[in-house]
C-alpha positions in Angstrom: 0.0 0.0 0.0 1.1 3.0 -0.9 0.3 6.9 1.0 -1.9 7.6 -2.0 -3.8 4.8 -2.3 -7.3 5.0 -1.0 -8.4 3.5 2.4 -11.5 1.3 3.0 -13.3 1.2 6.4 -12.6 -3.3 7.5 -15.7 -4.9 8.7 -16.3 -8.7 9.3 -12.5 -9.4 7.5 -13.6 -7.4 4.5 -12.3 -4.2 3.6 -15.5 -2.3 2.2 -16.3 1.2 0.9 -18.8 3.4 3.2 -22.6 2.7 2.5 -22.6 6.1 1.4 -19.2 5.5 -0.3 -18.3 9.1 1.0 -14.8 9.8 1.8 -12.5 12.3 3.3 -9.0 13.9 2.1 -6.4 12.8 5.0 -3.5 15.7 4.6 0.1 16.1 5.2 -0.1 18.5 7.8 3.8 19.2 7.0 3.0 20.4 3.5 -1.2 20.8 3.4 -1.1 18.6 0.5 -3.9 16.0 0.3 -2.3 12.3 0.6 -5.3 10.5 -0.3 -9.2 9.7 0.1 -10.3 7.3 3.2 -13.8 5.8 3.5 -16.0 7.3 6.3 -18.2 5.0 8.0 -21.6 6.1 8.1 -24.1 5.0 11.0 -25.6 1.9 8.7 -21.7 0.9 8.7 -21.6 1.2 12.3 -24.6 -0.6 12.7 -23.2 -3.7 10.3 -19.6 -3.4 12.5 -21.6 -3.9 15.7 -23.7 -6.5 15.0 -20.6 -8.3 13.0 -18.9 -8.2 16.2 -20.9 -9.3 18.4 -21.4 -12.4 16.3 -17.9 -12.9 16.0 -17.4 -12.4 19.8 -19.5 -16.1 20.7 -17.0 -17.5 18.8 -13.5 -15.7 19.5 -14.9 -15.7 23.7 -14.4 -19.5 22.8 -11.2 -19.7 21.5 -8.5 -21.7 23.0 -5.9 -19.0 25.1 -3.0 -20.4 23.2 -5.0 -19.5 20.1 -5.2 -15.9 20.8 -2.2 -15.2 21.8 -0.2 -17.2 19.1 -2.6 -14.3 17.1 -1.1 -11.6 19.0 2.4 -12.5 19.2 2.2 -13.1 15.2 0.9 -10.2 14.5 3.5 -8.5 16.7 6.3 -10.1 14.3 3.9 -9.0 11.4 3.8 -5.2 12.4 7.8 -4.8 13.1 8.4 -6.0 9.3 6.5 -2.8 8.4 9.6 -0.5 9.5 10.8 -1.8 6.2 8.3 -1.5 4.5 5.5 1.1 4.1 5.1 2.5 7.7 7.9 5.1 7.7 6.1 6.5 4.9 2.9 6.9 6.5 3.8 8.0 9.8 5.7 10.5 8.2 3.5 12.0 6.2 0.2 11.7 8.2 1.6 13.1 11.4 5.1 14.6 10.8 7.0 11.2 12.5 10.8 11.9 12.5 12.5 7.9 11.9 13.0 7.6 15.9 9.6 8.3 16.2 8.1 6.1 13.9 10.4 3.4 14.7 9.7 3.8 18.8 5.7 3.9 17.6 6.0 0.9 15.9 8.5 -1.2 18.5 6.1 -0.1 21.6 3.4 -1.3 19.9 5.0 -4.7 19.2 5.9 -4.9 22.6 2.3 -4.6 23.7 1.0 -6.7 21.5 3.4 -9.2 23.1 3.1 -8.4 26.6 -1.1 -8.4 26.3 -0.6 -12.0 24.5 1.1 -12.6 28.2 -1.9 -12.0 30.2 -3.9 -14.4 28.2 -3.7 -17.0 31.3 -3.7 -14.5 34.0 -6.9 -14.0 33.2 -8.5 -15.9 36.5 -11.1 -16.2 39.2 -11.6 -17.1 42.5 -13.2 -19.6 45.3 -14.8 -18.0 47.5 -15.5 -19.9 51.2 -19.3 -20.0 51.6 -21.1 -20.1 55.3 -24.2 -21.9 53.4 -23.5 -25.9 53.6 -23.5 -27.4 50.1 -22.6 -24.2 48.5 -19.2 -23.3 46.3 -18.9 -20.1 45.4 -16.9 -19.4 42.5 -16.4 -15.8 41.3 -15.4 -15.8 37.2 -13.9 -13.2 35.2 -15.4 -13.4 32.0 -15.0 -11.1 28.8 -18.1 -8.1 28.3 -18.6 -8.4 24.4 -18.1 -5.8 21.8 -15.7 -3.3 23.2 -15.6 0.6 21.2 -11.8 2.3 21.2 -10.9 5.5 20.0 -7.3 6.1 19.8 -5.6 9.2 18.3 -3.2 10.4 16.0 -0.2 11.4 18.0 1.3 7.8 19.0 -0.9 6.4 16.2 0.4 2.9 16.5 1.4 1.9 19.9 -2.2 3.9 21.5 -4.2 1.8 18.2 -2.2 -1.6 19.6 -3.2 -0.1 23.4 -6.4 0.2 23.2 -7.5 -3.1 21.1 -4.6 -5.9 22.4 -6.3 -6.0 25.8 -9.6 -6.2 25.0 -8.8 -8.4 22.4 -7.0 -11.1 24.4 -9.9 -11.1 27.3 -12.2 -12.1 24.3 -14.1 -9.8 23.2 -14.6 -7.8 20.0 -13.7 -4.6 19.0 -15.1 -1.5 16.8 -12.0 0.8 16.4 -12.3 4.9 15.3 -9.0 5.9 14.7 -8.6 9.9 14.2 -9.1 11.5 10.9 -5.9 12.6 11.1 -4.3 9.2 10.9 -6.2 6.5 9.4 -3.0 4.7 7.6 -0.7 4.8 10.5 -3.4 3.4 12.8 -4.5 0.9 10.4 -1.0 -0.9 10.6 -2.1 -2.4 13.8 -5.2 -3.9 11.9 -3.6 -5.1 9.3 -1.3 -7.0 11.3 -3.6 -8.7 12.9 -5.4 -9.8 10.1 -2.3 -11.1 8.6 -1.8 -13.0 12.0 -5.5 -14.8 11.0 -7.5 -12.7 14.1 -10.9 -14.2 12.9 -13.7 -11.9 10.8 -15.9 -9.8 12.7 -13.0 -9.5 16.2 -11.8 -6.0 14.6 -13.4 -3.9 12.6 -11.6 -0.9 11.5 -14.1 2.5 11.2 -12.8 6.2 10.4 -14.7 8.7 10.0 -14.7 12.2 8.4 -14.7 15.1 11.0 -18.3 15.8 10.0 -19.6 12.2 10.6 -17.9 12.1 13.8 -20.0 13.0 16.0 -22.9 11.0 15.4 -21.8 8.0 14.7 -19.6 8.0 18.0 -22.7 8.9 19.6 -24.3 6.2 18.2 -21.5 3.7 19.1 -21.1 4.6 22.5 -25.1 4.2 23.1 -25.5 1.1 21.2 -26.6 -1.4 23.8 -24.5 -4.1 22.9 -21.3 -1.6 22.8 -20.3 -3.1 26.6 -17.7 -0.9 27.0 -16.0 2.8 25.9 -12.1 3.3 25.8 -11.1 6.6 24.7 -7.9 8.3 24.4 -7.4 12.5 23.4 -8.2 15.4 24.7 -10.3 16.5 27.6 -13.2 18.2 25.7 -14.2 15.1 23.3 -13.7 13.3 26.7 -16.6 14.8 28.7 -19.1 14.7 26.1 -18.2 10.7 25.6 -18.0 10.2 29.7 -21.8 12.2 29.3 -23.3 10.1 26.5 -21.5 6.7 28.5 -23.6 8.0 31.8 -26.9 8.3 29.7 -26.6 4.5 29.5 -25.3 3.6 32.7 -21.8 2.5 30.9 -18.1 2.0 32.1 -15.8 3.6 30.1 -12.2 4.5 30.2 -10.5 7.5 29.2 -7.1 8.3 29.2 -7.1 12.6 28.4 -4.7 15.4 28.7 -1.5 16.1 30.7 0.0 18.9 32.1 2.9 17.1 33.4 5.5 18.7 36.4 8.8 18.1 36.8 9.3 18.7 40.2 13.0 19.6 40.7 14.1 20.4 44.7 17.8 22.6 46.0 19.8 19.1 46.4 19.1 17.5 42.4 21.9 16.8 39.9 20.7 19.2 37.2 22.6 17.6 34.7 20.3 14.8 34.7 17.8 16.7 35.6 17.8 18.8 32.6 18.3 15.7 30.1 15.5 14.1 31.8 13.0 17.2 31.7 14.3 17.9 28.1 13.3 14.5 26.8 9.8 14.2 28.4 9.4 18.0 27.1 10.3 17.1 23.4 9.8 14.1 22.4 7.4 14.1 19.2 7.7 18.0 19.6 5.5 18.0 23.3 2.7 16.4 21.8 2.2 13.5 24.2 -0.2 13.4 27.2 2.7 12.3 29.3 4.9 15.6 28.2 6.8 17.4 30.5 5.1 21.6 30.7 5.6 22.3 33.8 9.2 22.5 35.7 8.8 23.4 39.3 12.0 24.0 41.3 13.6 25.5 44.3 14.4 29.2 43.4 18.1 28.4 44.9 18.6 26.5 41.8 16.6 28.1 39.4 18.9 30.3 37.3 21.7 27.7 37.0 19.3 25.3 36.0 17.3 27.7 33.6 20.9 28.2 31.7 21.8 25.2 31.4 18.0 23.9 30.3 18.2 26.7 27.5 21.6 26.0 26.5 20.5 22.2 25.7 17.6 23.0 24.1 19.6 25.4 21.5 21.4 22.5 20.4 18.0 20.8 19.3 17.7 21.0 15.9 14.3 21.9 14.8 13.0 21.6 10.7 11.2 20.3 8.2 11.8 16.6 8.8 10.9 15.9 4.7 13.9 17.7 3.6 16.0 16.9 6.4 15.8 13.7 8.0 18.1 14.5 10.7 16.2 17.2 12.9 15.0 16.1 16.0 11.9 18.0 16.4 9.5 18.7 12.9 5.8 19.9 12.6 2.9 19.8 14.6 -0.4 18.1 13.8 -2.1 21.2 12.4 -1.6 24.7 11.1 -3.5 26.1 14.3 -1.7 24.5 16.6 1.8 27.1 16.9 -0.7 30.5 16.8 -2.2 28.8 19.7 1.0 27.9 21.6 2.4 31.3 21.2 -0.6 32.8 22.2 -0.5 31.1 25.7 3.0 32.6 26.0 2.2 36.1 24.8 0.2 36.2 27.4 2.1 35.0 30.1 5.0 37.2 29.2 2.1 39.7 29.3 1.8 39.0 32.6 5.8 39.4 33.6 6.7 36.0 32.4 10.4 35.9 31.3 10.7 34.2 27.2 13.8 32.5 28.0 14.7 31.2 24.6 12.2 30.7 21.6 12.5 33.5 18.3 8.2 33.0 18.3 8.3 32.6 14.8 6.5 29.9 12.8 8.1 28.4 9.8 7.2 25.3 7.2 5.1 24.8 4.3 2.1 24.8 5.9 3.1 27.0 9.1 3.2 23.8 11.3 6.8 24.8 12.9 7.7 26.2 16.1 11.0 25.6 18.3 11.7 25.0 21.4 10.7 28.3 23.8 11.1 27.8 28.1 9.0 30.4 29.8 10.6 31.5 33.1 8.9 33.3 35.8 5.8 31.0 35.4 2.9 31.9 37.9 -0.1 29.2 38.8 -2.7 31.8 38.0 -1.2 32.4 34.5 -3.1 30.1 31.5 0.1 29.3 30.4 0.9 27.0 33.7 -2.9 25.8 33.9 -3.9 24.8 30.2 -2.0 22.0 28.1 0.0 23.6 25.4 0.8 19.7 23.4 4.0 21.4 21.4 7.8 22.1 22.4 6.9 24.2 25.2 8.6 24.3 29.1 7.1 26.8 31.7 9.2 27.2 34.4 8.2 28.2 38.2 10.1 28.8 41.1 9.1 28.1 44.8 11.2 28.1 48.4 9.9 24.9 49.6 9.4 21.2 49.2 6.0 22.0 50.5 4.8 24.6 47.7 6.4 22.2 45.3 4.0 19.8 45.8 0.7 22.2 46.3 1.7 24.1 43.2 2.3 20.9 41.1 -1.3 19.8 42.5 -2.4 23.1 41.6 -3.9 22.3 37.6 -6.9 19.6 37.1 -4.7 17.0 34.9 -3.6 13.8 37.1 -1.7 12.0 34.4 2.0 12.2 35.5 4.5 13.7 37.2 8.5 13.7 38.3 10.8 14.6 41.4 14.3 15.3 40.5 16.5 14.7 43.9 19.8 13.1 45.1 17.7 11.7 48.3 15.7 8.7 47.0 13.6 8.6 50.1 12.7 12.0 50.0 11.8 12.1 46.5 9.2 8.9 47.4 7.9 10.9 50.1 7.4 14.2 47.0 6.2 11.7 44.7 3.2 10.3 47.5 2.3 13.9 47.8 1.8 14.1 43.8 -1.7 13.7 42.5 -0.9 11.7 39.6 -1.6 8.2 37.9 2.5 8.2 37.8 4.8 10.0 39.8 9.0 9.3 38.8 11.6 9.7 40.8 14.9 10.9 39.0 13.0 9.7 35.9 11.3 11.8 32.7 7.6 12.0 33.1 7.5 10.5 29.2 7.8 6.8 30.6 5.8 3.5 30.7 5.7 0.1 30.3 3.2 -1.9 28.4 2.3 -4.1 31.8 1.8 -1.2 33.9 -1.7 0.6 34.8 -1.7 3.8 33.2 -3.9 6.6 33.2 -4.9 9.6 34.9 -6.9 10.3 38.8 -9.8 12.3 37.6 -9.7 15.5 36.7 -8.6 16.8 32.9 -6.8 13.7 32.9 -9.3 11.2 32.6 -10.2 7.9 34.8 -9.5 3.8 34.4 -6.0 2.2 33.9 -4.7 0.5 30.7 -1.8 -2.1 30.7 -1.2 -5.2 32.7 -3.8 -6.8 35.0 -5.6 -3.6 35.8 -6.4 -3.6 31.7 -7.7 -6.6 31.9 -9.7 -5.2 34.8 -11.5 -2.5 32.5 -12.4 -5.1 29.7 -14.0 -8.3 32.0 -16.5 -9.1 34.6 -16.8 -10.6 37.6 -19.2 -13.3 37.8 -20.8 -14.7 40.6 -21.8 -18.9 40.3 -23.1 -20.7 42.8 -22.9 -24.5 42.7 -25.4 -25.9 45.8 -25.3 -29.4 46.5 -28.8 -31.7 45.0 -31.1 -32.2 48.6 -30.9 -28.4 50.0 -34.0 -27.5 51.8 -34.6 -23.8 52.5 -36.5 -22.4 54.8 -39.8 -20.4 53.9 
């Protein structure tokens, strides 16, 4: 497959035009040039997905655990051979992926693949002790049945591989919107799997143009044998999916925004401190929930560290990733996305914010980008230190106490992740426990997980629910109580 060949929706193992046969341009958003036309599924399709899926769940609930995750691990062999093939290309051009970043998408999302095909006989229940003679209880975790993910464009393939793997391996079925942004790069993940012989009908693959959108991801997330919502972008779409969930009484998981700090107190090495912040700042040019945007530190510190934080970040080398494969940090996702980032700062500077290093000027094709710029001087109240910026963007703030540290880093509503930067391990546990955050790492970036670990956010702008590991499989099962009485009980009436 080439970038310019046209995209189908994939329902029931069948890759199918829309009912409509309506498409959508999906752009470069590097050069605004349009890359080529993908279906988008209409309601009708999302009614034939469901109902496909939930036919194919009776079977796939039955399959064999080895079966499955033979599947998974295949198609985890399947999706690395696409580094040399057609998936630098994509990511690429869909969503401005310099080569480490396309190569760490696809790796991460072979390792999940793997590590979910793992869990496959964790899966387990329990015996429970009854006080009724003649009575075992046994309590059974058992899969829910057609499972709707949403999964978005920034870490196309490893969040795709996230949010089906799991569900997948517990046994059930799986509608998957990917963004309109990235249909190709998310599709990889599909296709692996089908090459891997995952059964019709257990993934069915359903973009949709921005206008479409909204109802049929209404409609989705209402249908009543949708048993489950997993959701991963930003807070706004978040609320109004967590709203339509409610209407029908039904759990869903969202993983939203970040507004991660970097909490760095008097006695920290700020070498590693600033390679640490710099990396979960930067990577894919801030646009990760998990980025590092705020840096909170002892004011003791805070010049040296500044300097030396803006002296590193200088020697990024920031371009057009097309013409020069060797920058670090390309464009964002969208044309709006630097005016909006500079805005924030503007105004923060407004405010007697210091612009520490950024020239504020946008540059590329199709004005998508923007270097690196550290704000010093960073108050809570300013919108700058409160609202998620998702580009290459650092505020800094500076406080006199371990204690303000931690309020102050507490002091937005995202929960996602955080870091301590210290020299006393102890001490920095103690910081991290008084961190309201799904993840808090000591010493560490705050761009860090592993695929067996439960990540996601404590409420807030952050979202609720855990993917990876055990507590995945958590989201995506039930607990089922069955009783087994011996024949000859008499009960009293």
């Amino acid at each position: 497959m080439t970038i310019s060949t046209s995209l189908n929706l994939y329902i029931n193992g069948a890759h199918v035009p829309s009912r409509t046969s309506t498409t959508f341009p999906v752009t470069n958003p590097l050069t605004g040039e349009a890359l080529y036309p993908c279906a988008s599924a209409t309601v009708a399709d999302y009614e034939t997905a469901i109902q496909h899926a939930h036919a194919a769940y009776k079977t796939w609930n039955a399959t064999s655990p080895s079966a499955r995750r033979k599947i998974l691990l295949r198609a985890a062999d399947i999706l690395e051979t696409y580094l040399n093939d057609d998936a630098p290309e994509i990511l690429s051009s869909e969503v401005s992926a310099v080569p480490s970043w396309v190569k760490l998408n696809v790796l991460a999302a072979a390792a999940i693949l793997r590590e979910s095909a793992g869990l496959v006989t964790h899966i387990k229940g329990e015996i429970v002790p009854a006080d009724r003679p003649g009575t075992t209880i046994m309590v059974l975790r058992e899969a829910v049945g057609v499972v709707f993910a949403i999964s978005p464009w920034n870490a196309p393939v490893n969040l795709t591989a996230r949010a089906i793997a799991t569900p997948l391996i517990c046994g059930n079925t799986v509608l998957l919107k990917p963004s309109e942004y990235s249909p190709k790069s998310q599709h990889l993940v599909v296709r692996a799997l089908a090459e891997a012989g995952l059964p019709a009908g257990c993934i069915n693959f359903l973009p949709s143009s921005p206008a479409d959108t909204p109802s049929v991801t209404e409609f989705a997330v209402k249908h009543p044998l949708v048993r489950r919502v997993n959701f991963t972008g930003g807070d706004r779409v978040g609320r109004i999916i967590a709203a339509w969930a409610a209407e029908c009484l039904k759990p869903c998981l969202l993983e939203l925004g970040g507004k991660a700090p970097a909490v760095v107190l008097e006695d920290a090495d700020l070498e590693d401190a600033v390679d640490a912040v710099l990396f979960g700042a930067l990577s894919n040019s801030g646009q990760i929930c998990m980025s590092t945007e705020r840096v909170i530190i002892h004011t003791s510190i805070a010049d040296a560290f500044t300097t030396l934080l803006a002296s590193r970040a200088k020697q990024i080398k920031v371009g057009n990733h097309l013409t020069d494969p060797s920058v670090s940090l390309s464009g964002l996702y969208s044309p709006a996305a630097p005016p909006r980032i500079l805005s924030l700062i503007d105004d923060a500077v407004a405010q007697g914010a210091t612009l520490v290093t950024g020239d504020r000027q946008i540059t590329g094709p199709n004005g998508t980008i923007l270097g690196v710029h550290i704000v010093d001087h960073v108050k809570p109240d300013m919108a700058l230190f409160q609202n998620e910026t998702f580009g290459p963007v650092l505020c800094v703030t500076r406080v006199e106490s371990e204690e303000e540290a931690i309020e102050i880093a507490n002091g937005t509503e995202y929960t996602l992740c955080a870091s301590v930067f210290t020299k006393d391990v102890l001490r920095g546990m103690e910081v991290a426990k008084g961190i309201r955050a799904g993840s808090c790492h000591v010493n560490g970036p705050t761009v860090y997980i592993e695929p067996t670990l439960p990540n996601g956010g404590t409420g807030g702008r952050s979202g609720y629910g855990r993917f990876g590991g055990m507590a995945g499989v958590e989201e995506f099962t039930e607990r089922k109580i069955v009783t087994l009485v011996k024949p000859g009980m008499r009960y009293p009436l």
